[in-house]
PAKEKE-586201 format. One record per atom (N, C-alpha, C): x, y, z; residue in one letter. Coordinates in pm, whole numbers, padded with zeros to 5 digits, always signed. Example, Ala and Ser with C-alpha at 12.3 -4.5 7.8 and 13.67 -1.06 7.14 Angstrom:
BEGIN
+01319-00569+00780A+01230-00450+00780A+01320-00330+00780A+01285-00225+00708S+01367-00106+00714S+01290+00003+00787S
! end
This chain:
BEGIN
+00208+06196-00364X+00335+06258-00398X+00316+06357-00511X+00365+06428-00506X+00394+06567-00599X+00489+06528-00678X+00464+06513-00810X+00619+06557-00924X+00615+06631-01013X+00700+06657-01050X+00682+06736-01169X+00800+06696-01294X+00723+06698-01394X+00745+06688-01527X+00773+06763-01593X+00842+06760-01736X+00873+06893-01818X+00984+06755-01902X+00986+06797-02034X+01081+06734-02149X+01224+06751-02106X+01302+06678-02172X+01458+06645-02148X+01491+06837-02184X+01580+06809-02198X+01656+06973-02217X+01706+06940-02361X+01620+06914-02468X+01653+06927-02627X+01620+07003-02667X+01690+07133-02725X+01665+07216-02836X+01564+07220-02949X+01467+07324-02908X+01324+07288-02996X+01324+07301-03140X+01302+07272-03271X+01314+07333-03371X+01204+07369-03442X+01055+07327-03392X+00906+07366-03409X+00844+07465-03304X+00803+07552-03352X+00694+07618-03219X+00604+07558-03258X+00630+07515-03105X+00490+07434-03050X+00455+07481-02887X+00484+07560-02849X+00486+07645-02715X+00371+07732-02732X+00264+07717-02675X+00126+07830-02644X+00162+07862-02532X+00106+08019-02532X+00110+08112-02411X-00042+08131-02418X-00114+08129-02334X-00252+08152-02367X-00295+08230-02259X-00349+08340-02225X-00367+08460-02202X-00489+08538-02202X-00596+08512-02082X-00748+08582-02099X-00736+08731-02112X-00806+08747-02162X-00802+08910-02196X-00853+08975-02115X-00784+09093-02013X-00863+09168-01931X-00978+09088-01833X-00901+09016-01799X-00986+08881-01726X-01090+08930-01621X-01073+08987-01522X-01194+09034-01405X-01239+09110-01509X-01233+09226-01583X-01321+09277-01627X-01421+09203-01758X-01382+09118-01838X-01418+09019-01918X-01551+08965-01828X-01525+08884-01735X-01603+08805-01674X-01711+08919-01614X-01678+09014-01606X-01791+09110-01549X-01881+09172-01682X-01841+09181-01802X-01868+09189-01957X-02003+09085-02004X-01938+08920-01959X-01972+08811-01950X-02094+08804-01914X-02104+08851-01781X-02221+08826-01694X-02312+08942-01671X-02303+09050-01709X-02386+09174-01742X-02360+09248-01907X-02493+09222-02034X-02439+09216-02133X-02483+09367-02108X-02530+09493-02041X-02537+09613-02047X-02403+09683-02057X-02263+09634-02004X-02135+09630-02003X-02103+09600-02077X-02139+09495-02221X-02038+09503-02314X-02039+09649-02429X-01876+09628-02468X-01900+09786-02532X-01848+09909-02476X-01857+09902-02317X-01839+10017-02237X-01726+10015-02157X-01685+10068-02131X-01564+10113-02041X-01591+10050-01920X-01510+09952-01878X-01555+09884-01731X-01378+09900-01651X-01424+09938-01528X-01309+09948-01423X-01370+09801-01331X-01279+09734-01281X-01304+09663-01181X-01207+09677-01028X-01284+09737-00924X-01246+09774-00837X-01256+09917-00789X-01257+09979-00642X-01271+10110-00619X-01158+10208-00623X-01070+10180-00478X-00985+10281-00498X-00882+10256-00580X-00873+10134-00594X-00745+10057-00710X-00817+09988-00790X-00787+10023-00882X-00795+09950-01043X-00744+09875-01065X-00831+09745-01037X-00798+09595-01014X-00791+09524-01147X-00868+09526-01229X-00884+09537-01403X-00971+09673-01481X-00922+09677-01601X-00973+09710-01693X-00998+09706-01849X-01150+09703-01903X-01167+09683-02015X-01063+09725-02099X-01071+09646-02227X-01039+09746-02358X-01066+09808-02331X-01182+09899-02385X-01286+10007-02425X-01231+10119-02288X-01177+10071-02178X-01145+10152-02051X-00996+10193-02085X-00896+10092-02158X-00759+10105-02150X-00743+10205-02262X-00829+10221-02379X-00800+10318-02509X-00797+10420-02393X-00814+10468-02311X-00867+10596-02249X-00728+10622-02190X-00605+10499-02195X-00518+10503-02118X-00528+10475-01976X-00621+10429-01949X-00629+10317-01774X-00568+10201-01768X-00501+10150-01669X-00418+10082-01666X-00405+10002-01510X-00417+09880-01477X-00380+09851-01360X-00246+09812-01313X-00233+09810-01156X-00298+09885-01053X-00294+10041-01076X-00403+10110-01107X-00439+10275-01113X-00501+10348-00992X-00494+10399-00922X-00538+10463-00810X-00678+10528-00916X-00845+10479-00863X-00917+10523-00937X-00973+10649-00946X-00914+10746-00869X-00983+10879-00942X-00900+10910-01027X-00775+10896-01075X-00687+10900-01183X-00730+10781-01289X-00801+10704-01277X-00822+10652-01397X-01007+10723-01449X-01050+10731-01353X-01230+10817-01379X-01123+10975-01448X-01066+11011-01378X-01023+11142-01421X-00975+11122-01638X-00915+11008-01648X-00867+10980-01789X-00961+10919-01871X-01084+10856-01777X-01231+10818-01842X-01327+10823-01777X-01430+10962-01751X-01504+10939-01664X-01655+10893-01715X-01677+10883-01855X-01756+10757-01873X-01735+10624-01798X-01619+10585-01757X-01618+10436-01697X-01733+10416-01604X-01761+10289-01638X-01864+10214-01521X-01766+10159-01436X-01775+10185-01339X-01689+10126-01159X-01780+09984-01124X-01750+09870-01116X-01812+09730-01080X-01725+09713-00928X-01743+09662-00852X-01717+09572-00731X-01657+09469-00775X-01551+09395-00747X-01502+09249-00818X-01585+09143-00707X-01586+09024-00782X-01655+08945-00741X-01519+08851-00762X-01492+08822-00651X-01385+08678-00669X-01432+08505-00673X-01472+08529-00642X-01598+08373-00681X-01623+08337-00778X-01645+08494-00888X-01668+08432-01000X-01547+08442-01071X-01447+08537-01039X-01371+08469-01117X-01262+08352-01100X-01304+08301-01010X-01211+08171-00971X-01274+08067-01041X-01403+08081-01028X-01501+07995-01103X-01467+07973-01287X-01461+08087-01284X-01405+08076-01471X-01285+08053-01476X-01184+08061-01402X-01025+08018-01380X-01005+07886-01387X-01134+07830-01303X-01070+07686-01307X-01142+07612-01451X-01267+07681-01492X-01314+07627-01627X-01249+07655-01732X-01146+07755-01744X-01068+07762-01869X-00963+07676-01828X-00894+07641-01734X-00780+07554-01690X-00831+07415-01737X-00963+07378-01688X-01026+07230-01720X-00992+07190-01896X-00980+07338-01968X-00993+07318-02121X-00848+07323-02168X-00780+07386-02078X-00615+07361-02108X-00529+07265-02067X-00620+07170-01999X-00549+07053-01931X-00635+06892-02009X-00756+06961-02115X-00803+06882-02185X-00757+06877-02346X-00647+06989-02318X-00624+06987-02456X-00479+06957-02434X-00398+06925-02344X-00292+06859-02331X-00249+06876-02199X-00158+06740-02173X-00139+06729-01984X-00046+06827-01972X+00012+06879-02097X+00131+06924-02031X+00142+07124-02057X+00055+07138-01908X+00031+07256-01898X+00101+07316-01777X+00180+07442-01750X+00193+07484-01689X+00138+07650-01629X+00042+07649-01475X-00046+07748-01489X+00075+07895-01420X+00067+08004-01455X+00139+08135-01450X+00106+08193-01374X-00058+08223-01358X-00174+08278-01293X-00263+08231-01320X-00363+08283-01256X-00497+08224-01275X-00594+08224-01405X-00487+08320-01496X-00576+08391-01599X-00476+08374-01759X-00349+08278-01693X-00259+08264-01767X-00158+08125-01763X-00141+08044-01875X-00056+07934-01828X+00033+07909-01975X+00126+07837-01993X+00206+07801-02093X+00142+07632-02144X+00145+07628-02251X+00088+07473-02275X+00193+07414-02400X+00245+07303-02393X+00371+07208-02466X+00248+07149-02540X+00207+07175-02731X+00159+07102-02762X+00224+06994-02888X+00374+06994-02859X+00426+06959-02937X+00403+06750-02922X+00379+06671-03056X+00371+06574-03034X+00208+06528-03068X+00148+06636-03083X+00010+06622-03099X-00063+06657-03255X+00047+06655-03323X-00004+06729-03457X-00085+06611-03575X-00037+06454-03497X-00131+06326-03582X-00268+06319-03559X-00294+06378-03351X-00390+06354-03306X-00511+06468-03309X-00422+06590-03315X-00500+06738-03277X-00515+06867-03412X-00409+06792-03492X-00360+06870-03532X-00260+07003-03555X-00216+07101-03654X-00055+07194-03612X-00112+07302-03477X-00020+07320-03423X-00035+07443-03301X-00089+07529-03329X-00109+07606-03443X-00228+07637-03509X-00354+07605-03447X-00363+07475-03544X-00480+07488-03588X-00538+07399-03385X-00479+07353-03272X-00475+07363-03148X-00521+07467-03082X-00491+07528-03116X-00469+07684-03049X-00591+07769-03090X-00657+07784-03217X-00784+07809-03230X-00913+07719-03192X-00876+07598-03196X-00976+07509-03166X-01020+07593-02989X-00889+07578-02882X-00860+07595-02825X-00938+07743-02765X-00871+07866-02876X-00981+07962-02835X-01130+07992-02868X-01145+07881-02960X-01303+07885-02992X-01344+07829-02846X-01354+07689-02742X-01396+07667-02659X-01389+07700-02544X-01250+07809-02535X-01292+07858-02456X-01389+08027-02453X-01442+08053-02560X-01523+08150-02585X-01684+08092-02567X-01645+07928-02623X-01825+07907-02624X-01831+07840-02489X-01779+07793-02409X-01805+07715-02326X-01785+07802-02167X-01714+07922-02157X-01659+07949-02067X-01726+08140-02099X-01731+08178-02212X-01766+08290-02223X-01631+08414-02259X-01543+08396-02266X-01465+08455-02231X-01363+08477-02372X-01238+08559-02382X-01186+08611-02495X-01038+08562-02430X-01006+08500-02520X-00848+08507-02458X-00760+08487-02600X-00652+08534-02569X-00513+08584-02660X-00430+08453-02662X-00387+08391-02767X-00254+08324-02768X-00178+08346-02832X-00065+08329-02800X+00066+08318-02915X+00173+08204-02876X+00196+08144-03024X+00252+08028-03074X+00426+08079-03111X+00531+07954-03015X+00655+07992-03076X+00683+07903-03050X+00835+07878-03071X+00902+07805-03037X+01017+07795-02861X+00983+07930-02787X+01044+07920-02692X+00905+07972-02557X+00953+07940-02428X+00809+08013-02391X+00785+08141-02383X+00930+08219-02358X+00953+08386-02362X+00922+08420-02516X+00935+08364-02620X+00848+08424-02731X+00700+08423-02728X+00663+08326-02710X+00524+08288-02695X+00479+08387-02612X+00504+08429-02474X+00454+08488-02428X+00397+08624-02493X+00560+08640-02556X+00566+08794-02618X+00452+08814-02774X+00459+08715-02789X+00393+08675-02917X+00229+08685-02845X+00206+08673-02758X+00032+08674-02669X+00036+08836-02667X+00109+08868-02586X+00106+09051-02598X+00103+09110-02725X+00181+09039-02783X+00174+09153-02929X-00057+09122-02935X+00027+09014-03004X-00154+08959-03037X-00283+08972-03007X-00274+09087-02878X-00371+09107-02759X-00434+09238-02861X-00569+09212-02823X-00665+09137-02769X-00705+09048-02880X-00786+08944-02783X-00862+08814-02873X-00821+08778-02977X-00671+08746-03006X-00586+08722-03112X-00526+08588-03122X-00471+08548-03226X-00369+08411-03218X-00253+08488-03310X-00144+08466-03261X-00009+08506-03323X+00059+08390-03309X+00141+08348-03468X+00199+08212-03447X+00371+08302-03481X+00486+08276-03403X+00610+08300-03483X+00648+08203-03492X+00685+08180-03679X+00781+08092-03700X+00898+08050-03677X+00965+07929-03595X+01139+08003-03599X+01213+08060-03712X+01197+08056-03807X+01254+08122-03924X+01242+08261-03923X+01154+08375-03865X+01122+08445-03839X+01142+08550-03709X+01196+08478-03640X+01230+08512-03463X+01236+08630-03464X+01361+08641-03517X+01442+08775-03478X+01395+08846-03566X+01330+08866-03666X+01230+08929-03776X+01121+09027-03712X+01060+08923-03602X+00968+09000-03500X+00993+09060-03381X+01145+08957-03297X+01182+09002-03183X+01232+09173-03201X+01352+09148-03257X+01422+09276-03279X+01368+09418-03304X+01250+09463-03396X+01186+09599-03384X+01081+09626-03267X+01066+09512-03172X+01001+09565-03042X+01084+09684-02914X+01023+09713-02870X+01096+09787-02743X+01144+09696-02667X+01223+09756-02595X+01335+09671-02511X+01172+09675-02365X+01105+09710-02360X+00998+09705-02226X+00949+09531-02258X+00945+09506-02377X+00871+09344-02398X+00965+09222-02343X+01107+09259-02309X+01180+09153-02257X+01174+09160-02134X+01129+08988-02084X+01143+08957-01944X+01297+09007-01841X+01199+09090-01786X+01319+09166-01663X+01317+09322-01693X+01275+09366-01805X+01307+09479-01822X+01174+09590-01730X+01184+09659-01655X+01073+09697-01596X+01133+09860-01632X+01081+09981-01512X+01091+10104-01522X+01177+10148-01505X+01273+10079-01457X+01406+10174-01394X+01536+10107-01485X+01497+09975-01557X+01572+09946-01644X+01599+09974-01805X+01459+10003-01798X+01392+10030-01943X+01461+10265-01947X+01463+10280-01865X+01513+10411-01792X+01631+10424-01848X+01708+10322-01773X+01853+10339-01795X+01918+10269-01931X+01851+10216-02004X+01872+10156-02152X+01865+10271-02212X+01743+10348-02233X+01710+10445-02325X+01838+10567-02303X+01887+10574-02144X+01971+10665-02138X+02105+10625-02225X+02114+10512-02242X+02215+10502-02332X+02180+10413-02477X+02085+10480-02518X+02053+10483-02686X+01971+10366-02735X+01950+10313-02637X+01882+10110-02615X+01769+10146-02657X+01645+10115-02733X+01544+10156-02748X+01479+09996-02776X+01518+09948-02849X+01445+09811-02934X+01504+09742-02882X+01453+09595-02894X+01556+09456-02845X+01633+09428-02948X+01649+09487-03106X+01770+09476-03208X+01889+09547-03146X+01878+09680-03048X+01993+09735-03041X+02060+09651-02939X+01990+09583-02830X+02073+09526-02742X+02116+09395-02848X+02081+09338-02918X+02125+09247-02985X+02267+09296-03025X+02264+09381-03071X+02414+09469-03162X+02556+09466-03042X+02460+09472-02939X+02614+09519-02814X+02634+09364-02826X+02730+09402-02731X+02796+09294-02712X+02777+09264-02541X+02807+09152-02517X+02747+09155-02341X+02871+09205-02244X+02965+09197-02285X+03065+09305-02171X+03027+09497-02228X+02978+09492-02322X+02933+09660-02302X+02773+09667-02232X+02710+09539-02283X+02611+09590-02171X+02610+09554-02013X+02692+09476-01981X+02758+09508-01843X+02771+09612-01785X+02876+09659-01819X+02870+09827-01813X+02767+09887-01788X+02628+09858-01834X+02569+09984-01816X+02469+09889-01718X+02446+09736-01730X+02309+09711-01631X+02417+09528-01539X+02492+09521-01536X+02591+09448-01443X+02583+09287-01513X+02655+09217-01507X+02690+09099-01580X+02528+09004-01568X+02485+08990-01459X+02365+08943-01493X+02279+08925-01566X+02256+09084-01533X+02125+09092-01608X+02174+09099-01790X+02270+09195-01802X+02330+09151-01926X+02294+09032-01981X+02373+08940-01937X+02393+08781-01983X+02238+08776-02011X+02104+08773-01905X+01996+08700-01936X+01946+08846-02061X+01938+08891-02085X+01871+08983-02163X+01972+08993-02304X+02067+08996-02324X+02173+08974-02441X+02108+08849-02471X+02082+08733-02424X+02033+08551-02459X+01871+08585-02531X+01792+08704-02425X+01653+08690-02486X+01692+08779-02639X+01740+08877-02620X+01717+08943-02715X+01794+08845-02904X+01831+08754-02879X+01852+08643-03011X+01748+08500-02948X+01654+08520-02861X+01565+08441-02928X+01595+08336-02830X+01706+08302-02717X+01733+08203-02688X+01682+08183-02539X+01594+08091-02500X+01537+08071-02339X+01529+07942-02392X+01606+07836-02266X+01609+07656-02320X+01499+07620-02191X+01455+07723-02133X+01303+07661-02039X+01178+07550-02128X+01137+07482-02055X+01061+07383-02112X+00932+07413-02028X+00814+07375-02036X+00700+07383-01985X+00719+07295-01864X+00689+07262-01747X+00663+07222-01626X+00520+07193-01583X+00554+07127-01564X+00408+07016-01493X+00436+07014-01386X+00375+07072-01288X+00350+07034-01073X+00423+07114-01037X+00523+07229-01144X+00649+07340-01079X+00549+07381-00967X+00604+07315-00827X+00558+07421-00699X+00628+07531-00661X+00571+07625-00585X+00609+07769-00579X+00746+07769-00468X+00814+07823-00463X+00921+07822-00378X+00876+07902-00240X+00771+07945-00199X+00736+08042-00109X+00612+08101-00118X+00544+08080-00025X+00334+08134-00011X+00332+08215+00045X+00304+08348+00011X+00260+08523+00077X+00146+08569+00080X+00098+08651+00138X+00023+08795+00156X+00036+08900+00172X-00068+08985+00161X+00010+09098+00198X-00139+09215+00167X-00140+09296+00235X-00212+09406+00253X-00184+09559+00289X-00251+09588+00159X-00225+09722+00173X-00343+09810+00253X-00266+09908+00321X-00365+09955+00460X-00376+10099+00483X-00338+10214+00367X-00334+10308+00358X-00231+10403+00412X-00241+10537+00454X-00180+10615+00511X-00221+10659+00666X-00347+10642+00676X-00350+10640+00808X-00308+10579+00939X-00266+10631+01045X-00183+10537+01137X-00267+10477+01217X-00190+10356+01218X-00258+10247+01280X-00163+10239+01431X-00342+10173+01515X-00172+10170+01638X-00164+10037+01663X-00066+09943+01703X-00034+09835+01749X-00131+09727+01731X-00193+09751+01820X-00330+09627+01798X-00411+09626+01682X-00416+09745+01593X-00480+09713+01440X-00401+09622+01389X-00241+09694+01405X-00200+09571+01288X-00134+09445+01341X-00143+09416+01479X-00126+09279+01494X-00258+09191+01477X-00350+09264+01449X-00500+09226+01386X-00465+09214+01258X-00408+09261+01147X-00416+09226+01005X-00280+09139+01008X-00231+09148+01104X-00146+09023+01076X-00213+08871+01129X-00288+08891+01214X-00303+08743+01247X-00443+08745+01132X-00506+08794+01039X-00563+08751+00922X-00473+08746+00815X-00375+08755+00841X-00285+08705+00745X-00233+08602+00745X-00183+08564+00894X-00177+08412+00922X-00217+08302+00874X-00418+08344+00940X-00523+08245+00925X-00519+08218+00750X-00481+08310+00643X-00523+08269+00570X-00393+08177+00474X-00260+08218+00552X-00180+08150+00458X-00138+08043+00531X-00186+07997+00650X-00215+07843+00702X-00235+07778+00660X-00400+07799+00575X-00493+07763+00532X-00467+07672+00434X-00382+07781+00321X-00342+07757+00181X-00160+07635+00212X-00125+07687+00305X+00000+07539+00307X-00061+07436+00351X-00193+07419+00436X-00208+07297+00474X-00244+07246+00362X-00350+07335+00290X-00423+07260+00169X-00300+07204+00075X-00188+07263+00080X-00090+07215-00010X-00031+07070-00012X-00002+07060+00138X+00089+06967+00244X+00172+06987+00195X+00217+07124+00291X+00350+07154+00273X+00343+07231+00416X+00508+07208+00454X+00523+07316+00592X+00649+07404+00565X+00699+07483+00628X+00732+07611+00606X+00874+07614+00746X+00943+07673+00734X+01098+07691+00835X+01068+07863+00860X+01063+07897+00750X+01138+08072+00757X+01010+08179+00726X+00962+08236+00813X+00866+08320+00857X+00904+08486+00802X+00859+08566+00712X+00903+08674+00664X+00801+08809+00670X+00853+08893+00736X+00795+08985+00765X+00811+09115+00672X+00685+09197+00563X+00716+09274+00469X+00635+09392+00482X+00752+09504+00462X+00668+09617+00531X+00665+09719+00420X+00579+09821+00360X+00660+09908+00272X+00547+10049+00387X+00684+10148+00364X+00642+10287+00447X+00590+10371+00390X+00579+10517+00457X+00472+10594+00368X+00564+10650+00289X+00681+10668+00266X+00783+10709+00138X+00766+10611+00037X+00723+10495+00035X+00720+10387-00071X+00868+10293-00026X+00953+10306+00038X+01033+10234+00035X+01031+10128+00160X+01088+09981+00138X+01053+09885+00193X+01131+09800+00297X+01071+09710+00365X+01220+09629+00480X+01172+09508+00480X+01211+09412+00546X+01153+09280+00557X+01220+09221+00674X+01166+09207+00730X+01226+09071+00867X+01211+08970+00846X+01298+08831+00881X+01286+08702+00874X+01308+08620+00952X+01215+08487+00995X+01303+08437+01111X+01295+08273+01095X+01382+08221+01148X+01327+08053+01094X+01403+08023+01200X+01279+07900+01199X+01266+07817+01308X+01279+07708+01270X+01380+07595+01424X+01394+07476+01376X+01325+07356+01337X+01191+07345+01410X+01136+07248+01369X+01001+07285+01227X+01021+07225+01126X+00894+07243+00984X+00767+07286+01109X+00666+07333+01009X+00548+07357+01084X+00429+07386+00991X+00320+07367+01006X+00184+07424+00951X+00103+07493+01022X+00130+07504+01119X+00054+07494+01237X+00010+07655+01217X-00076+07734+01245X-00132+07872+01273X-00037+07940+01405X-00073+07844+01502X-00043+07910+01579X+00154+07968+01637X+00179+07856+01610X+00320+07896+01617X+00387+07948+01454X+00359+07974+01367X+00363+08070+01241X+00309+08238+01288X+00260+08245+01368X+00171+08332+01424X+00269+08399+01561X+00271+08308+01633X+00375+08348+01728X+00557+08436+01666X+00587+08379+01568X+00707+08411+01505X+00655+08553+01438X+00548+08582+01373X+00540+08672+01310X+00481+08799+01381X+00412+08806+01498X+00434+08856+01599X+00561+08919+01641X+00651+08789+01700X+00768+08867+01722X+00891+08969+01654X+00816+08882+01496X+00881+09028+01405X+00843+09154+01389X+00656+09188+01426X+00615+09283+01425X+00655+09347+01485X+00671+09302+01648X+00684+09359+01755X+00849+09465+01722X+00929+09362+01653X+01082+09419+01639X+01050+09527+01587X+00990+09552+01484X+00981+09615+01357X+00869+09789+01405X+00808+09784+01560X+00684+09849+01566X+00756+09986+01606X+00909+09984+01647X+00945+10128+01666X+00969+10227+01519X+01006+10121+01408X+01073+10166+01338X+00877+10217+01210X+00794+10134+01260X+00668+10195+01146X+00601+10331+01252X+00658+10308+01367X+00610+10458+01486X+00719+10586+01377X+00814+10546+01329X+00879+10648+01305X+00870+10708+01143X+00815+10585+01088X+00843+10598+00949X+00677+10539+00871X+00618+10537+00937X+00434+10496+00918X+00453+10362+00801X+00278+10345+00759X+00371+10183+00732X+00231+10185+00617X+00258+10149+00533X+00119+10131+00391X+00065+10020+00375X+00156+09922+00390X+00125+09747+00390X+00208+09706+00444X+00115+09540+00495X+00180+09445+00567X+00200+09335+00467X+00292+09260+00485X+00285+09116+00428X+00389+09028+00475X+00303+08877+00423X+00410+08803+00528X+00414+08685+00400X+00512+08609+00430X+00554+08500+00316X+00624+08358+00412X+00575+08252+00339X+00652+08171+00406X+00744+08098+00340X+00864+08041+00348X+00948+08005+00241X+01041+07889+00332X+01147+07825+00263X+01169+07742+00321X+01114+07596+00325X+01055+07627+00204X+00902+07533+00233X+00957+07360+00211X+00900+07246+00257X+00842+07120+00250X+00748+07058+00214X+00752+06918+00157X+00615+06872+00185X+00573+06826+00336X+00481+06863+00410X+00435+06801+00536X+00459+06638+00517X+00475+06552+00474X+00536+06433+00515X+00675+06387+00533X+00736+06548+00544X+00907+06537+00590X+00908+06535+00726X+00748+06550+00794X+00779+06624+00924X+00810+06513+01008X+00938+06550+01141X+00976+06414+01214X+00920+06486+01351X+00801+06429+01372X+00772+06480+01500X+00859+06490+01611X+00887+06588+01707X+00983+06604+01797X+00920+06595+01928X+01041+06498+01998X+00945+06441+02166X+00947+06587+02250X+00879+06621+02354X+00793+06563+02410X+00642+06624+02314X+00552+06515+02202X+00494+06625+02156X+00348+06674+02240X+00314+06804+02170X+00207+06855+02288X+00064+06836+02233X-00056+06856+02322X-00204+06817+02240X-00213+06824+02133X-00155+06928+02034X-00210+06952+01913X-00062+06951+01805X+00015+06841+01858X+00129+06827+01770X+00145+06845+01620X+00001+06763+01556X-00011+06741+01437X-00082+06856+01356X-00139+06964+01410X-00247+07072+01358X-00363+07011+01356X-00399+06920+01439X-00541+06842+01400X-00632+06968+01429X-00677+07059+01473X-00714+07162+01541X-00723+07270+01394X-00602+07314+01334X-00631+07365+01255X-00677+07326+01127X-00648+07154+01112X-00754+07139+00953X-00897+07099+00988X-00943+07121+01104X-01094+07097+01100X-01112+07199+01131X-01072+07356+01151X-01129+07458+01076X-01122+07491+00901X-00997+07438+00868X-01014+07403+00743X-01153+07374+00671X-01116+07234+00697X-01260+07194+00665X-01379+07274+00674X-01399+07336+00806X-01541+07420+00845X-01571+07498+00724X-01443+07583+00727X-01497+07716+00662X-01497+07691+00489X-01393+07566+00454X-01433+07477+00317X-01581+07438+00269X-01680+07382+00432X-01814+07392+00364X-01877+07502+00414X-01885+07579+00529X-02008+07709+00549X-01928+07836+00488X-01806+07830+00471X-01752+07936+00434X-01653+08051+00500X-01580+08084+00472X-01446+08152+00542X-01512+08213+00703X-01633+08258+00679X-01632+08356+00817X-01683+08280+00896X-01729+08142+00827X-01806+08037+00986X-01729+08042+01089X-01573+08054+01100X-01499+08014+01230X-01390+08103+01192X-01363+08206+01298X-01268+08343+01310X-01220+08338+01440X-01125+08417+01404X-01076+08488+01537X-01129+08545+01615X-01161+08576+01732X-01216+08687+01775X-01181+08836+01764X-01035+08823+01757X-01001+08899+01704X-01034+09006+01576X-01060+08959+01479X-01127+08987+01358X-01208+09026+01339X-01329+08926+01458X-01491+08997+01425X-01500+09112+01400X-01554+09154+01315X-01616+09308+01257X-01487+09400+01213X-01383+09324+01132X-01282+09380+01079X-01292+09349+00960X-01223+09462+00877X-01256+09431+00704X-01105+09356+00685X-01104+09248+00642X-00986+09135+00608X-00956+09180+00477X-00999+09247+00371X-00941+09281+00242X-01028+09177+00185X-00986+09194+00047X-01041+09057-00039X-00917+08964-00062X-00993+08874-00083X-00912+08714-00146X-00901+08714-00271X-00806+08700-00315X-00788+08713-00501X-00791+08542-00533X-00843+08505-00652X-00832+08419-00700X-00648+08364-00702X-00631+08226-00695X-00471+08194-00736X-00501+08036-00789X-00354+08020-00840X-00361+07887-00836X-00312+07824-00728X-00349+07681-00719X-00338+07600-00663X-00148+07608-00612X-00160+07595-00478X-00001+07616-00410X+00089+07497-00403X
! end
């Protein structure tokens, strides 16, 4: 059984909330393991700029960067190949050290998690002095540089890791909050992205002190009661989220991007059924099954659609996840003939644990997916390409990014 944990809903009055935060992580680990790279400007990845160094970002590179625009802003950079192996490999060894330094961790990404070390200050000592211990081992043991910051809520903490970046510890006191919150840009609060951060500045918003000053029916007005409400709350400091233990994801995706060139029909019902195979893979490993099948398209204008379809009985199964998403392609194949198509992706949501499932009579040979977890298994020990589609053979599937556990 799966549960999950997290403290009562009491009002914190210590930061004791770590955000802990590898620094420039794929490129780090590529730093790590070739010391001719430290020092130098490292890109990780070709046509997209998957990470990049410090020493690459002073130059103003930035991911995702389309890379002749980032060689064009540093063409000293060294270009590496990512290796996902290894960095899954160091993902799960810095996780081993954040789950040894208290149970009650919750992971973000692979390269990022929140950790509750409150309660530990007889045994470990203050969040402090946690939190350096913390980034000393994971520097000697793992190789690697990572950022924390110490608060009292987890949206400070976080913000408190960014300020602090690189290879930093930033502690805010609560006495202090709004001391530090308030002269940042309104870009450091959760939610605020490009088109919001856009329309703030158009009306005089610059820092998270000025949205503090409005009041939340004037910032209504300008960004709608919602978002107001949650961004008026961050900007005084207030998020009553607690750290989570086992929070499972509400929904497992993919998705691939496939350029501008047109594809006809059978390419991309080919990158869809490797899209399938691989997010099968990852719900079985979960035990979890899935209702609602989602189909995600973005065109060559950049703008996007999605189809969805759910079905009545739960499922894990490949093949009928496969069948449904098919039939959304198929809906969907006049409208990428007309309007070309950049990426595919598919998501499954709706989700269960697989021991909700009530098998339905009459069932058929392979009711249970027995079929698909002993390819599981296969390609668990020889490796993903021991057992494919035929389909696939001699098709480039993209890469696999490191994640956490689903």
């Amino acid at each position: 059984m799966f549960v999950s944990i997290s403290h009562p809903a009491v009002p914190r009055t210590e930061a004791t909330i770590l955000h802990a935060d590898l620094d420039s992580f794929y490129a780090s680990v590529e730093q790590r393991d070739d010391p001719t790279l430290r020092g130098r400007p490292v890109l990780v990845g070709g046509g997209v700029v998957l990470a990049a160094s410090y020493e690459a970002k002073a130059f103003g590179v930035r991911s995702p960067m389309n890379g002749r625009e980032a060689l064009r802003l540093c063409p000293q950079a060294v270009v590496v190949g990512p290796r996902m192996s290894a960095y899954s490999e160091a993902s799960k060894a810095v996780f081993d050290i954040f789950r040894d330094t208290t149970p009650l961790v919750e992971g973000i990404s692979v390269d990022e998690a929140f950790l509750d070390v409150g309660g530990l200050r007889k045994i470990a000592g203050s969040p402090s002095d946690i939190a350096e211990k913390l980034r000393k081992r994971v520097r000697d043991e793992v190789g690697l540089p990572i950022t924390v910051g110490i608060a009292r809520t987890k949206f400070l903490a976080k913000v408190a890791s960014a300020v602090g970046k690189p290879d930093g510890l930033l502690l805010v006191p609560p006495e202090t909050e709004l001391e530090f919150l308030h002269p940042l840009p309104v870009e450091r609060l959760w939610g605020v992205g490009a088109v919001t951060a856009k329309n703030l500045h158009e009306h005089g918003i610059r820092t998270v002190g000025q949205i503090a000053e409005r009041n939340e029916s004037a910032l209504s007005s300008i960004l709608g009661q919602a978002s107001s409400r949650h961004l008026y709350a961050l900007s005084w400091a207030r998020d009553p989220r607690h750290v989570q233990v086992g929070k499972r994801r509400r929904s497992i995706g993919s998705q691939r991007a496939i350029g501008r060139r047109p594809r006809p029909p059978a390419e991309l019902d080919a990158i869809v059924v490797g899209i399938v195979e691989r997010l099968g893979k990852r719900l079985r490993a979960a035990h979890r099954v899935t209702r609602t099948i989602v189909l995600r398209l973005r065109f060559d204008d950049f703008t996007r659609a999605t189809r969805s379809r759910t079905v009545f009985e739960p499922t894990a199964r490949n093949d009928l996840i496969l069948q449904v998403a098919r039939g959304l392609l198929d809906d969907a194949l006049p409208l990428i003939a007309e309007r070309g198509c950049t990426l595919i992706g598919l998501s499954l949501s709706n989700l269960d644990d697989d021991n909700a499932i009530q098998l339905a009579l009459p069932f058929d040979a392979d009711s249970n997916g027995s079929l698909d977890c002993t390819i599981d298994s296969l390609r668990d020990r020889f490796g993903s390409a021991a057992v494919t589609k035929a389909v696939l053979i001699g098709r480039d599937q993209g890469m696999t990014v490191p994640m956490l556990p689903d």
